[in-house]
Structure formats: structure tokens, C-alpha cells
PDB file of N, CA, C and O in Angstrom:
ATOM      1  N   UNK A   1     -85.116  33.927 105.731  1.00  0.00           N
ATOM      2  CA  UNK A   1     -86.058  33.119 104.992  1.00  0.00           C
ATOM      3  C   UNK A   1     -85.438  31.749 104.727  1.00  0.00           C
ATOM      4  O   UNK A   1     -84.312  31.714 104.231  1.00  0.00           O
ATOM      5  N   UNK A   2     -86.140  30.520 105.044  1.00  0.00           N
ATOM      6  CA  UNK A   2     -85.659  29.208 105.152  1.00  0.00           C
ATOM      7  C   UNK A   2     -85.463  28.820 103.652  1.00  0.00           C
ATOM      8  O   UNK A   2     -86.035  29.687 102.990  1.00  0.00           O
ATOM      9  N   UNK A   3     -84.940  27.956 102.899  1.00  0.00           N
ATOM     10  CA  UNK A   3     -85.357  27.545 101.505  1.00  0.00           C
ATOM     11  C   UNK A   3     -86.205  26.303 101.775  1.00  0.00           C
ATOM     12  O   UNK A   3     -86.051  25.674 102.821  1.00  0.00           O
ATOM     13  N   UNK A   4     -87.339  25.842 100.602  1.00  0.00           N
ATOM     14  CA  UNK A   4     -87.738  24.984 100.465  1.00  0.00           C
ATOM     15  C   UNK A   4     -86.803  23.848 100.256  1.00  0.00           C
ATOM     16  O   UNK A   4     -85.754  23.838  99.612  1.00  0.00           O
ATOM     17  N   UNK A   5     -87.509  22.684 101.068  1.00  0.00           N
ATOM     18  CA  UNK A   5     -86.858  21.510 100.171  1.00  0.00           C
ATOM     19  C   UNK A   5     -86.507  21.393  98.723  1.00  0.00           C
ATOM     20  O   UNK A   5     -85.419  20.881  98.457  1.00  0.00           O
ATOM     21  N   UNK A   6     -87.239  21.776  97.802  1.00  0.00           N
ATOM     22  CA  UNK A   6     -87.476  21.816  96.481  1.00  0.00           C
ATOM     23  C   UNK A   6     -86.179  22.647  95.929  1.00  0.00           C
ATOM     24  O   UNK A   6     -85.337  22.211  95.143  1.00  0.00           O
ATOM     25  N   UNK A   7     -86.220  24.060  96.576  1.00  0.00           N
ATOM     26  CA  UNK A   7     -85.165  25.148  96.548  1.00  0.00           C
ATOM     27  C   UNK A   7     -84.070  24.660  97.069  1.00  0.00           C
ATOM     28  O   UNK A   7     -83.093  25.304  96.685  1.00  0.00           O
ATOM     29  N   UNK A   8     -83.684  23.405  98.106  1.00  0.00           N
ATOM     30  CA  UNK A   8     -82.852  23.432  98.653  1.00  0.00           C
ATOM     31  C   UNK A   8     -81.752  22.521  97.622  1.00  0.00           C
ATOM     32  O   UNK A   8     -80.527  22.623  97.556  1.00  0.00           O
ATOM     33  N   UNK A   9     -82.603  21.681  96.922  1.00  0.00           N
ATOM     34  CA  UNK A   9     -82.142  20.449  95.709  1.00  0.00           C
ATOM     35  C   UNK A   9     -82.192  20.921  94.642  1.00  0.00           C
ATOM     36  O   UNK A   9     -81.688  20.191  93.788  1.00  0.00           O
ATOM     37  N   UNK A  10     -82.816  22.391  94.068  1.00  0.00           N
ATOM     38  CA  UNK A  10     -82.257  23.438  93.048  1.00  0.00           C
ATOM     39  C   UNK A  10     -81.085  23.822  93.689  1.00  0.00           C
ATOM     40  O   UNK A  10     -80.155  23.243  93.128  1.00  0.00           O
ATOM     41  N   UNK A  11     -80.798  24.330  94.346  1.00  0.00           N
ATOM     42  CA  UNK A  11     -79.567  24.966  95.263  1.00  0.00           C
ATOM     43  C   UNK A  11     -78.394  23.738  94.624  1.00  0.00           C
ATOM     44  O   UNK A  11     -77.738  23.836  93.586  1.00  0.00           O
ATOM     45  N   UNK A  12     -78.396  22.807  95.432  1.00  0.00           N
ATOM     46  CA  UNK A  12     -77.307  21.827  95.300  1.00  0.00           C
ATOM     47  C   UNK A  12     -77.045  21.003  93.933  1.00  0.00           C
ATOM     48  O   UNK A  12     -76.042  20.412  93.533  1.00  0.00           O
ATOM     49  N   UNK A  13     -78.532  21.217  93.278  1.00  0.00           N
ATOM     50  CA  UNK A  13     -78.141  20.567  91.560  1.00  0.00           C
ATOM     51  C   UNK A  13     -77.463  21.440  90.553  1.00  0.00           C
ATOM     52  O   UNK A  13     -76.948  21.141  89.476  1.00  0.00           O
ATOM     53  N   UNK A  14     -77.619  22.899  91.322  1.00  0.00           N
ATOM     54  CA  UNK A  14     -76.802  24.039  90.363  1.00  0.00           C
ATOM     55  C   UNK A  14     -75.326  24.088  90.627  1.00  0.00           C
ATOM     56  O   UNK A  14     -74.480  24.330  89.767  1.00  0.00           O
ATOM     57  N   UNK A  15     -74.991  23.731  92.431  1.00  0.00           N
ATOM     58  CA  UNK A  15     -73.823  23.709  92.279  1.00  0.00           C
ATOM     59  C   UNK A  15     -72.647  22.581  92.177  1.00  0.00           C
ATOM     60  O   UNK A  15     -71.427  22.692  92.295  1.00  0.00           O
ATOM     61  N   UNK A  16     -73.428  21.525  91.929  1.00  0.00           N
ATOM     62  CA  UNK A  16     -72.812  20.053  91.639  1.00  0.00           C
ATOM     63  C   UNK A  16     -72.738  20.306  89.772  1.00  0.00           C
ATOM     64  O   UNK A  16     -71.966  19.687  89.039  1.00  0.00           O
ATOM     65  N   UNK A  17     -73.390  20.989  89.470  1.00  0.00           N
ATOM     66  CA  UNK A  17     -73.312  21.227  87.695  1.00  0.00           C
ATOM     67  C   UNK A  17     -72.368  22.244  87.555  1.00  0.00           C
ATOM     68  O   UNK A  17     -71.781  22.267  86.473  1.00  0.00           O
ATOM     69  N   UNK A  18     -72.073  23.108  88.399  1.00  0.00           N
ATOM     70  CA  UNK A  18     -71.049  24.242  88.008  1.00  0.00           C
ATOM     71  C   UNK A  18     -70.112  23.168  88.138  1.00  0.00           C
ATOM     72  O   UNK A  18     -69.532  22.837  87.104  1.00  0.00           O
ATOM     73  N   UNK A  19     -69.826  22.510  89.277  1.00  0.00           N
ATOM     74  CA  UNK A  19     -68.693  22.109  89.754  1.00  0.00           C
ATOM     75  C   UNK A  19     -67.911  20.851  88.590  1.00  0.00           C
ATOM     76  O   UNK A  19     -66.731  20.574  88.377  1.00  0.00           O
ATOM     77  N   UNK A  20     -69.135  20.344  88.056  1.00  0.00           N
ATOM     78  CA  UNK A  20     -69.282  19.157  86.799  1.00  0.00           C
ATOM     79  C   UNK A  20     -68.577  20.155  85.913  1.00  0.00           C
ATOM     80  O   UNK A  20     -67.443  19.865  85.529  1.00  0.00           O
ATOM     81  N   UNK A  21     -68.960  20.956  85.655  1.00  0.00           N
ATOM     82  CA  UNK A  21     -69.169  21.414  84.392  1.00  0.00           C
ATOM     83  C   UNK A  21     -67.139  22.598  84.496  1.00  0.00           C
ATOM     84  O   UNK A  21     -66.696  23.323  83.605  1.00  0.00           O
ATOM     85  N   UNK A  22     -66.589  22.345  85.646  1.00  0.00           N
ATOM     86  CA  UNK A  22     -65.485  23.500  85.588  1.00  0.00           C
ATOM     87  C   UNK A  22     -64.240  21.903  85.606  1.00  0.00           C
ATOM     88  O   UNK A  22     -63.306  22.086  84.825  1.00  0.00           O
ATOM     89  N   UNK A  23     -64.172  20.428  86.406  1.00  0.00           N
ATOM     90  CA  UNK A  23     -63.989  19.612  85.967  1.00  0.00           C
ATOM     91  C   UNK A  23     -63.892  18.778  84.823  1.00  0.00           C
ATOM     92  O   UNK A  23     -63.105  17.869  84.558  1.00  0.00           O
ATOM     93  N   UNK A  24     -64.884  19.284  84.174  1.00  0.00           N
ATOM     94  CA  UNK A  24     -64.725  18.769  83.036  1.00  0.00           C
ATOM     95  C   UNK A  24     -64.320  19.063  82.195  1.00  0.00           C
ATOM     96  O   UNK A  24     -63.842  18.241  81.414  1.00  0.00           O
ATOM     97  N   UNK A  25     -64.315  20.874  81.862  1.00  0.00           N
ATOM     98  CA  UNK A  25     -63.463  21.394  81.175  1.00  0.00           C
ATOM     99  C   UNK A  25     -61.715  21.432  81.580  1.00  0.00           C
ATOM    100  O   UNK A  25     -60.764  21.475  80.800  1.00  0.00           O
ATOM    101  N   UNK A  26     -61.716  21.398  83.053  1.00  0.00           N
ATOM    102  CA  UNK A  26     -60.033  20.710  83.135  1.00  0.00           C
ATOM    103  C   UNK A  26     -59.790  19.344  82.757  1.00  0.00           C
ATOM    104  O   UNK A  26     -58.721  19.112  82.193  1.00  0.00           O
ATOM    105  N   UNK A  27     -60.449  18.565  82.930  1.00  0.00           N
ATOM    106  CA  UNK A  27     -59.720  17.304  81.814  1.00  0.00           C
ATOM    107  C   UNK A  27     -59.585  16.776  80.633  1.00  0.00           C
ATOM    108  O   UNK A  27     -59.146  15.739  80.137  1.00  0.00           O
ATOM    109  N   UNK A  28     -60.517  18.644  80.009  1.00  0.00           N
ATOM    110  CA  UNK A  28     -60.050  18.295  78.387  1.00  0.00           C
ATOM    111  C   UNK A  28     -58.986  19.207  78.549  1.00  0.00           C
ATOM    112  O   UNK A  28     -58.026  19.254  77.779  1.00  0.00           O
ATOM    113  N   UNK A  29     -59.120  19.856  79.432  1.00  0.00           N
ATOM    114  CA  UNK A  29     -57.437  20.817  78.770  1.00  0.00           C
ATOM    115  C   UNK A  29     -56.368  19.907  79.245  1.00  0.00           C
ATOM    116  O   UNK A  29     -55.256  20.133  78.767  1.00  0.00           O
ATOM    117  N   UNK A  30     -56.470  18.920  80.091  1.00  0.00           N
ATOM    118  CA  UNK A  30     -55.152  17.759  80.405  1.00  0.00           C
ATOM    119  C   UNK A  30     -55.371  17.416  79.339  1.00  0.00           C
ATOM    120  O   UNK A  30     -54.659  18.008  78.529  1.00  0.00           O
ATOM    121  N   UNK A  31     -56.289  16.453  78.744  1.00  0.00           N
ATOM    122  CA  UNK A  31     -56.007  15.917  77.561  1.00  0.00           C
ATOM    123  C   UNK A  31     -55.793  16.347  76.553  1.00  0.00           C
ATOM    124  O   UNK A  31     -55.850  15.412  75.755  1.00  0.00           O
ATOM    125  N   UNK A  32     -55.502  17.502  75.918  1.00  0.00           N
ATOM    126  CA  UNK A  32     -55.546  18.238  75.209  1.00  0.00           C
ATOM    127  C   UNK A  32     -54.180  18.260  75.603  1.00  0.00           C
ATOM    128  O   UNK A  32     -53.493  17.434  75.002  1.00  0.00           O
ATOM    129  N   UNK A  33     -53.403  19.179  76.694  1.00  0.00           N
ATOM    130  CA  UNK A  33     -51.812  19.021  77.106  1.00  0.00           C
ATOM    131  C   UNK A  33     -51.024  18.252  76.632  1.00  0.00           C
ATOM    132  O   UNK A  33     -49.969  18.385  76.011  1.00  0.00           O
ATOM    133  N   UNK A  34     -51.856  17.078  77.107  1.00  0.00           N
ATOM    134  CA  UNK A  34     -50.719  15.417  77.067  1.00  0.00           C
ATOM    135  C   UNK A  34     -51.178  15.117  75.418  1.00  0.00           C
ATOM    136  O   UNK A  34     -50.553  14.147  74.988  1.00  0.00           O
ATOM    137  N   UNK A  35     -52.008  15.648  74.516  1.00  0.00           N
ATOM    138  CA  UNK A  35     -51.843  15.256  73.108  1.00  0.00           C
ATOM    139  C   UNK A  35     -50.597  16.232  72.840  1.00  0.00           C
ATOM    140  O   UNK A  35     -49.467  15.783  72.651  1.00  0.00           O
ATOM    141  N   UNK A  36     -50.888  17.578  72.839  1.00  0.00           N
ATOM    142  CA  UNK A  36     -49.877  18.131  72.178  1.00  0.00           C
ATOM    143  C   UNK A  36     -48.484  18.061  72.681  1.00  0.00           C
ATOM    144  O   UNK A  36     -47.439  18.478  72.181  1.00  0.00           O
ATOM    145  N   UNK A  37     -48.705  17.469  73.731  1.00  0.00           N
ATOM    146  CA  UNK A  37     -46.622  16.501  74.375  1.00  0.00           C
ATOM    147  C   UNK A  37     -46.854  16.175  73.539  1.00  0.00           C
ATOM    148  O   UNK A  37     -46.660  16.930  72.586  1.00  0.00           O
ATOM    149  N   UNK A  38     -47.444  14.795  73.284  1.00  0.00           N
ATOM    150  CA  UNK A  38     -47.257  13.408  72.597  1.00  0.00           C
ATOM    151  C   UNK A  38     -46.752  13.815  71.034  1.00  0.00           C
ATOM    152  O   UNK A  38     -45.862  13.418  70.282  1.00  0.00           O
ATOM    153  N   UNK A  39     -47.872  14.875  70.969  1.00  0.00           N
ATOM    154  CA  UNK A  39     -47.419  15.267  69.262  1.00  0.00           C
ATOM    155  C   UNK A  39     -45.970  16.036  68.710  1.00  0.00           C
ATOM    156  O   UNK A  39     -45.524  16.009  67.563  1.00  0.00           O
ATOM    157  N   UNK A  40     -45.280  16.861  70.147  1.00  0.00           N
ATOM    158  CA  UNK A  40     -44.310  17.351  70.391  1.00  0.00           C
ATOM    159  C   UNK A  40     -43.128  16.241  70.505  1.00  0.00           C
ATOM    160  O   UNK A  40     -42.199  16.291  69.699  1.00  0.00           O
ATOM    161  N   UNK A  41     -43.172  15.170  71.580  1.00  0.00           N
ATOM    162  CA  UNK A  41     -42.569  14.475  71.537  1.00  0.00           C
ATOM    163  C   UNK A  41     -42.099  13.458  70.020  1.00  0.00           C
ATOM    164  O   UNK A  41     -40.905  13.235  69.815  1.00  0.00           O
ATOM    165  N   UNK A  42     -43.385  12.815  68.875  1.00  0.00           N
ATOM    166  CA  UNK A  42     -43.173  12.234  68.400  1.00  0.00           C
ATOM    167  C   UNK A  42     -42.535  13.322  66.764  1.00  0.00           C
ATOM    168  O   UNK A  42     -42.308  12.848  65.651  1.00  0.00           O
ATOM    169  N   UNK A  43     -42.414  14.629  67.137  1.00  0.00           N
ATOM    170  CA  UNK A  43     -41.818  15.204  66.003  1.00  0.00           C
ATOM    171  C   UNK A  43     -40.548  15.143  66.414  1.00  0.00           C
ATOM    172  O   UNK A  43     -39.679  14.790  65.616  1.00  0.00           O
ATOM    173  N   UNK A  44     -40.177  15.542  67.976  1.00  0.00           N
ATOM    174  CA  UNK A  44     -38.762  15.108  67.819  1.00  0.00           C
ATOM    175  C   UNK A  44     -37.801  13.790  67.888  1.00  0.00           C
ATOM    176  O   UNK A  44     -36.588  13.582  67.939  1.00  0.00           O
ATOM    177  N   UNK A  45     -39.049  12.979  67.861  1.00  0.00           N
ATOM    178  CA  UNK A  45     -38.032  11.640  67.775  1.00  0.00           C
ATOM    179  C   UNK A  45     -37.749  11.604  65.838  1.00  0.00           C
ATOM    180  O   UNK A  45     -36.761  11.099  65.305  1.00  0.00           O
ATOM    181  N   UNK A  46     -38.809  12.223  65.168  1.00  0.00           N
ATOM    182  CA  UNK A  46     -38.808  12.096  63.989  1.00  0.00           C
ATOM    183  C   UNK A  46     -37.715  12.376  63.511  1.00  0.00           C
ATOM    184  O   UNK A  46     -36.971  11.587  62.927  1.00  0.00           O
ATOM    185  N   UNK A  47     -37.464  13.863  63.777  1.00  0.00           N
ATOM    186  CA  UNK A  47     -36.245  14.782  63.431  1.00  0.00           C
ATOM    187  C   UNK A  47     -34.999  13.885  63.909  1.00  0.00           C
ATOM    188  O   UNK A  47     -33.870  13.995  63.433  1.00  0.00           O
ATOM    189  N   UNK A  48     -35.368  12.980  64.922  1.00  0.00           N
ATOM    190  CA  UNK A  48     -33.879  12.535  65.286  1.00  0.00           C
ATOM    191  C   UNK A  48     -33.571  11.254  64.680  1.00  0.00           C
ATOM    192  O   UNK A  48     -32.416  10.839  64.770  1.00  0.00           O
ATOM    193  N   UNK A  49     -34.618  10.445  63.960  1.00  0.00           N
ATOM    194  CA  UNK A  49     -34.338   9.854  63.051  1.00  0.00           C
ATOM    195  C   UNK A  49     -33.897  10.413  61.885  1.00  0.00           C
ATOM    196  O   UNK A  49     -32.859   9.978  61.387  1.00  0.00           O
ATOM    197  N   UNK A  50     -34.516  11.322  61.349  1.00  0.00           N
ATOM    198  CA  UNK A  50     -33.939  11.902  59.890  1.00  0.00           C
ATOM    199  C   UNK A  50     -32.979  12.367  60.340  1.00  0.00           C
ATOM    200  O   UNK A  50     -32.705  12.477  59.145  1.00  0.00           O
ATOM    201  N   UNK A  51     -31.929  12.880  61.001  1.00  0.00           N
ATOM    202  CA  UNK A  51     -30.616  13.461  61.468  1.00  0.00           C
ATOM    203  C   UNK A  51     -30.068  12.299  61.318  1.00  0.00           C
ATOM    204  O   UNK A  51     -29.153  12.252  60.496  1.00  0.00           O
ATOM    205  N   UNK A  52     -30.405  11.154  61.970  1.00  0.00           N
ATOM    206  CA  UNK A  52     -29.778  10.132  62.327  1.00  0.00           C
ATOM    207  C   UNK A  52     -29.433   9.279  60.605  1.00  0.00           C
ATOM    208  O   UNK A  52     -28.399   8.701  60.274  1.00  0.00           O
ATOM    209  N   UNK A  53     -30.657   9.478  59.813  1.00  0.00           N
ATOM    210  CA  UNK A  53     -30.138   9.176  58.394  1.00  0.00           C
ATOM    211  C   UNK A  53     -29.407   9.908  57.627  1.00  0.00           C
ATOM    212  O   UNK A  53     -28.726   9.558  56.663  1.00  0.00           O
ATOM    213  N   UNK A  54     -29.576  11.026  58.115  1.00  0.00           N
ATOM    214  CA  UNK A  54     -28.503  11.910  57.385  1.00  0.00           C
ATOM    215  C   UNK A  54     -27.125  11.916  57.575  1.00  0.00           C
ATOM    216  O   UNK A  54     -26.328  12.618  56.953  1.00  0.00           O
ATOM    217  N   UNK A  55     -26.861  11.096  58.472  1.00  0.00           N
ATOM    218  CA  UNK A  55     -25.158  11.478  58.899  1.00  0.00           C
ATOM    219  C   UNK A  55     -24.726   9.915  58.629  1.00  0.00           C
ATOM    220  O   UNK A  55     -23.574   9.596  58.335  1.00  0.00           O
ATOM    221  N   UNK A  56     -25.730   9.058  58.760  1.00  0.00           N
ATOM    222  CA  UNK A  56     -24.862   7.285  58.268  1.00  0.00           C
ATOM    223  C   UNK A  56     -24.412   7.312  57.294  1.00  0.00           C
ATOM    224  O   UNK A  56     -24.693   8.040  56.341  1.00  0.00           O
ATOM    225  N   UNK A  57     -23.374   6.243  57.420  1.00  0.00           N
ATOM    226  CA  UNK A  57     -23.190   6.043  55.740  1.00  0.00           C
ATOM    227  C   UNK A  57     -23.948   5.020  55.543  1.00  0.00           C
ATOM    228  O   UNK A  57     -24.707   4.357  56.249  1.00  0.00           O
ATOM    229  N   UNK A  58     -23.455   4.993  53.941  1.00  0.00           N
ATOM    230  CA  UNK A  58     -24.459   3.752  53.440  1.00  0.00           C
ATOM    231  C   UNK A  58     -26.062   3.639  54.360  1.00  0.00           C
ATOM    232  O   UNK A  58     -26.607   4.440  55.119  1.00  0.00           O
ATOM    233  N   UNK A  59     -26.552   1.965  53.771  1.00  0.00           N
ATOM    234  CA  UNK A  59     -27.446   1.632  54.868  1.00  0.00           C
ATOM    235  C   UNK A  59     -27.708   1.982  56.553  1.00  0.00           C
ATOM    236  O   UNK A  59     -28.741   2.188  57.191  1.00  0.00           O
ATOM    237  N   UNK A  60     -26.393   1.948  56.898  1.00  0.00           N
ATOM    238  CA  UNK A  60     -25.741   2.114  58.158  1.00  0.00           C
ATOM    239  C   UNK A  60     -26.508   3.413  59.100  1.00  0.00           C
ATOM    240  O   UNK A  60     -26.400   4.634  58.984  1.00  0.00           O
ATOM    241  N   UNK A  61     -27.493   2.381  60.279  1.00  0.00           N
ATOM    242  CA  UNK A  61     -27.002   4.088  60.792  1.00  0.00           C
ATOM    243  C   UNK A  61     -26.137   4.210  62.333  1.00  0.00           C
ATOM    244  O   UNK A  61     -25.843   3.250  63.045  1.00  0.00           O
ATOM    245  N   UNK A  62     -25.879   5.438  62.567  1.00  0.00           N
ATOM    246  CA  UNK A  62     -24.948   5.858  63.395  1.00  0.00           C
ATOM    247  C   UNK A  62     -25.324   4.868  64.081  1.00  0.00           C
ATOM    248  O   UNK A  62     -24.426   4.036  63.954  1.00  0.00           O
ATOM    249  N   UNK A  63     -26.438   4.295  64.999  1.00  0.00           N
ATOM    250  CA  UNK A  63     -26.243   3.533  66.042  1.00  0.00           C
ATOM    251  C   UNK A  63     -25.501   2.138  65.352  1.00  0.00           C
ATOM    252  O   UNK A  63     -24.408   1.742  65.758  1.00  0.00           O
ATOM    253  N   UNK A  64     -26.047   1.647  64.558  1.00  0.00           N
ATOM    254  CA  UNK A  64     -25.527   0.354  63.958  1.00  0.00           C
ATOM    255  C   UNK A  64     -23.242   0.444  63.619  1.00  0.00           C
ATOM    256  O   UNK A  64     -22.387  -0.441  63.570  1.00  0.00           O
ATOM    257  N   UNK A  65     -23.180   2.028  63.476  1.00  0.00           N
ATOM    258  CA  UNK A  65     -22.093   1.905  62.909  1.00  0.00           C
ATOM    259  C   UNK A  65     -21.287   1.758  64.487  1.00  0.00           C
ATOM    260  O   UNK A  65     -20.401   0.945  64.754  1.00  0.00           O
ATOM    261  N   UNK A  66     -21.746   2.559  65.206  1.00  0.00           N
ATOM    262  CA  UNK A  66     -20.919   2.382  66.788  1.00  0.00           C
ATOM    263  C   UNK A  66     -21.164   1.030  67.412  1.00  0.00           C
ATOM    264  O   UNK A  66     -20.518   0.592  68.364  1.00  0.00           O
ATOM    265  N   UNK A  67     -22.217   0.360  66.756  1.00  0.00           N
ATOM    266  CA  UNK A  67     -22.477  -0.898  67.786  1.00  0.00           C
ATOM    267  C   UNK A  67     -21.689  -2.180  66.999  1.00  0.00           C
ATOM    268  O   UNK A  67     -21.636  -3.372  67.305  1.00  0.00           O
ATOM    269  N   UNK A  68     -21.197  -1.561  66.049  1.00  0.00           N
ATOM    270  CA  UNK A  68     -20.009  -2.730  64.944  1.00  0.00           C
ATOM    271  C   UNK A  68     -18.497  -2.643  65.472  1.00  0.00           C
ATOM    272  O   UNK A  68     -17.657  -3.516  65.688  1.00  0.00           O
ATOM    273  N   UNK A  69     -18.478  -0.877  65.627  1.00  0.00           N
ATOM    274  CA  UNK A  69     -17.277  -0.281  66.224  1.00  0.00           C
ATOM    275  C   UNK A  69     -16.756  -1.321  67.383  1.00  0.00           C
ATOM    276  O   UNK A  69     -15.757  -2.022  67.216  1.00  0.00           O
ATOM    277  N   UNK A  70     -17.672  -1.342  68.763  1.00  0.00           N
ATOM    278  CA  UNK A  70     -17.615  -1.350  69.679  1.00  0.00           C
ATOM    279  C   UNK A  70     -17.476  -3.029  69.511  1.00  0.00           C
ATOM    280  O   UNK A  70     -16.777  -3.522  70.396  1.00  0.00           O
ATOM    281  N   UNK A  71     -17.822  -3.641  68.885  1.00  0.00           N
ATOM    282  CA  UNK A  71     -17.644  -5.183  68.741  1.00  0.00           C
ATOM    283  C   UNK A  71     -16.237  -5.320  68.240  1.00  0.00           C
ATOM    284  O   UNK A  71     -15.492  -6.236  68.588  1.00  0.00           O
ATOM    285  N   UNK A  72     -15.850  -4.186  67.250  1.00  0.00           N
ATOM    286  CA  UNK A  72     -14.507  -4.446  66.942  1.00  0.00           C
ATOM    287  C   UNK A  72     -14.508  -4.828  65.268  1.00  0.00           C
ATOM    288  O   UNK A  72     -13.519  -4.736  64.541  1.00  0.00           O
ATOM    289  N   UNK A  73     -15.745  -5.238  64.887  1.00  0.00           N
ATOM    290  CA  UNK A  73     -16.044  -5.556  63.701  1.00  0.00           C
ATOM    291  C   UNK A  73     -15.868  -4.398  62.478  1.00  0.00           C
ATOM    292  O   UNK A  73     -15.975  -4.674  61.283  1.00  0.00           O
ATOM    293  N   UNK A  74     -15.540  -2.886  63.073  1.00  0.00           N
ATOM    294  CA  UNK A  74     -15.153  -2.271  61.787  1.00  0.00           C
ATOM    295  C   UNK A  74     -14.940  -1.448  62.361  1.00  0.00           C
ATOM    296  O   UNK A  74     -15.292  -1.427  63.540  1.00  0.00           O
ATOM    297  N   UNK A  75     -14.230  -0.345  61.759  1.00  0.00           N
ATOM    298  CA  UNK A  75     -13.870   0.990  62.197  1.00  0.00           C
ATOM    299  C   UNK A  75     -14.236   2.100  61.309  1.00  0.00           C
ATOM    300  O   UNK A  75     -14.240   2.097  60.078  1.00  0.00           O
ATOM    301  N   UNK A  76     -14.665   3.429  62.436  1.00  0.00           N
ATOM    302  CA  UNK A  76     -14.936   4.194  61.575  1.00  0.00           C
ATOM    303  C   UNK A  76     -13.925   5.510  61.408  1.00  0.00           C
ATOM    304  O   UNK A  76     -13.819   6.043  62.512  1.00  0.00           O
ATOM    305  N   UNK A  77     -13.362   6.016  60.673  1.00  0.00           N
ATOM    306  CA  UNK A  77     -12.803   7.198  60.519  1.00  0.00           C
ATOM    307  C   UNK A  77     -13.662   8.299  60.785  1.00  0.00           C
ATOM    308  O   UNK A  77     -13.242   9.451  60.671  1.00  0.00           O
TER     309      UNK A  77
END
């Protein structure tokens, strides 16, 4: 049995909508992925700032105290 024209553009609008419709739910789950990196990523830069305040002295932090070091401008014990 042949399909109608009519049937033939039901045919192809159902499967251009599945196909829409399984696409589209993969690029919310990418985006969805790459948020929860981003949100992953920016807790551990957090943590590595608060580490990083926790161990300076004073104002100072570790990077500032090695980049004084390394000039020669102070030393650290």
C-alpha cells in the first residue's frame, strides 16, 4: 500500500520531531554538564583561595610571600 502525499509529510513531520525533540534534550544535558563543571570548578578555586588565606601570614598571601622571596626582598622561614 503506497502512502499518500499527505501521509507521506505526516510520516516525515513525526520523524523530524522525534529527531528535534531527542537533540534537544541532549543539549540541555550538555548544558546542564558544562554548568555543573563550571560550578565544580569555581568551588575549587574557592577552597584554594581560602587555603591560600589560611596559611599567609599577615596580609600576605603565599603567592605574594614567594614572589617577594624570589625578588630577594624578604625571606621566609
Amino acid at each position: 500500500m503506497r502512502l499518500t502525499d499527505q501521509q507521506r509529510q505526516d510520516l516525515k513531520d513525526k520523524i523530524i520531531g522525534q529527531l528535534n525533540q531527542r537533540y534537544e534534550m541532549t543539549a540541555q544535558q550538555v548544558t546542564k554538564l558544562e554548568q555543573n563543571k563550571l560550578n565544580d570548578l569555581d568551588r575549587a578555586a574557592q577552597t584554594q583561595l581560602d587555603y591560600n588565606d589560611s596559611v599567609s601570614d599577615g596580609s600576605l598571601t603565599v603567592r605574594e610571600i614567594l614572589e617577594l622571596e624570589k625578588k630577594g626582598t624578604t625571606t621566609v622561614d
